[in-house]
C-alpha positions as CSV (number, residue, x, y, z in Angstrom):
1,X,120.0,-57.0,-127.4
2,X,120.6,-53.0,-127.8
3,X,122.9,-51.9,-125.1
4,X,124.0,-54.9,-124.2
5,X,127.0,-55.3,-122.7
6,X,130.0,-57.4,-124.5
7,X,130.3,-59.5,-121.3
8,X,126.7,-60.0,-120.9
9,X,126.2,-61.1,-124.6
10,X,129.6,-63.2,-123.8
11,X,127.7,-65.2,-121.4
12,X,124.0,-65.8,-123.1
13,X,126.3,-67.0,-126.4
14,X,127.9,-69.5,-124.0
15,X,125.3,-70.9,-122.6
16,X,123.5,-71.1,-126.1
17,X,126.4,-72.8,-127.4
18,X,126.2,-75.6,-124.6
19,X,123.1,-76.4,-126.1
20,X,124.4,-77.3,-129.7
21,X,125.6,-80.4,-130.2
22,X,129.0,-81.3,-130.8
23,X,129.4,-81.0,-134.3
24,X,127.5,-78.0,-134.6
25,X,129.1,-75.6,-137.2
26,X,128.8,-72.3,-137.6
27,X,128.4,-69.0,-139.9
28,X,128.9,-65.7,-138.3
29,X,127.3,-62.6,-139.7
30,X,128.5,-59.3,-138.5
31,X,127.6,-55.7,-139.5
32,X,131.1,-54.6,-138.4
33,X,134.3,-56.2,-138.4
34,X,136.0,-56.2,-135.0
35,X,132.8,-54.4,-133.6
36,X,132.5,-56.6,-129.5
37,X,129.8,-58.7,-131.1
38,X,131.9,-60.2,-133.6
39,X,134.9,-60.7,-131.8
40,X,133.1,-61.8,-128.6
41,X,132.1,-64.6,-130.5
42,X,135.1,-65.4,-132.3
43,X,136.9,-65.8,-129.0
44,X,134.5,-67.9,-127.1
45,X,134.5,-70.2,-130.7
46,X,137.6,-70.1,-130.7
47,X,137.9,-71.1,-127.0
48,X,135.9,-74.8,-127.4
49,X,138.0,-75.6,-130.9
50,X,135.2,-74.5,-133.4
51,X,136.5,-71.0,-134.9
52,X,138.6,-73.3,-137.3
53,X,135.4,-74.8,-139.2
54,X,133.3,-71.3,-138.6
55,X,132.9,-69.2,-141.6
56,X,132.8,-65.4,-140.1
57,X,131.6,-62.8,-142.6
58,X,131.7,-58.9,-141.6
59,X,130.4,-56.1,-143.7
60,X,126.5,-57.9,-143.8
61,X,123.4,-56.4,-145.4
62,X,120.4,-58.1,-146.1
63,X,121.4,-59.7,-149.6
64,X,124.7,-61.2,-147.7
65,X,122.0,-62.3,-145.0
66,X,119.4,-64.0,-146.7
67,X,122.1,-65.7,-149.3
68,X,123.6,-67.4,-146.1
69,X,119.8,-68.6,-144.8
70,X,119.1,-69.8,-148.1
71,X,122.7,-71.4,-149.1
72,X,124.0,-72.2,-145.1
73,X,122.3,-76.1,-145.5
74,X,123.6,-77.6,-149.3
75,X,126.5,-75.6,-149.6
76,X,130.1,-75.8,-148.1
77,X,131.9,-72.9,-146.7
78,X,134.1,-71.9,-149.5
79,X,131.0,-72.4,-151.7
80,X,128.8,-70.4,-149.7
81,X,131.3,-67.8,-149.2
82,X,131.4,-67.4,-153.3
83,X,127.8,-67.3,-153.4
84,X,127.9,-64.4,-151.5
85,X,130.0,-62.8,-153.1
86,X,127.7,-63.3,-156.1
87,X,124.6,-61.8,-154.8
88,X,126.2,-58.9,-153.2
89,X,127.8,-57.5,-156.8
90,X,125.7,-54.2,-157.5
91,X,124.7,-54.1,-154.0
92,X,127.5,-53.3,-152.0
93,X,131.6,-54.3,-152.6
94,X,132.9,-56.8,-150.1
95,X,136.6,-57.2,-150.2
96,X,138.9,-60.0,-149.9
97,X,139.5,-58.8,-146.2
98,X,136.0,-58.1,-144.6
99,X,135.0,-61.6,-145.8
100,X,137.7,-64.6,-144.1
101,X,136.8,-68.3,-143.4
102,X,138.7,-69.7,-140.9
């Protein structure tokens, strides 16, 4: 939500993720890397054990965005993260370090 404070956004992605099941993976988009969305949910992933298995990509625009919605289901992270590296060519460089699977 706009103007939303890191803690509050902290607490509503908590109680979403209590909802997921257990295996529930997870691909994080993120306009800006190290910006308090992206790093608020890093650290609560990385607080239940799941950060390890999340593929977290920074930098996002919409070709990055609808790649991953298209891709996220058949394809496995280190796949999916070279597919998006294909459709963002002519659209906007992504480097080596605003795009990390962890």
């Amino acid at each position: 939500k706009p103007d939303e404070a890191a803690s509050t956004f902290g607490t509503r992605f908590e109680a979403l993720l209590k909802t997921l099941p257990e295996d529930a993976s997870f691909v994080v988009l993120a306009d800006i890397v190290g910006g308090s969305p992206l790093t608020t949910v890093c650290n609560i992933l990385n607080d239940h054990g799941k950060l390890q298995d999340t593929l977290v990509l920074g930098g996002m625009n919409f070709p990055m965005a609808l790649t991953t919605l298209m891709s996220k289901d058949s394809l496995d992270n280190s796949a999916l993260r070279k597919s998006i590296f294909r459709s963002n060519r002519g659209h906007q460089r992504i480097s080596d370090d605003l795009i990390r699977s962890f």
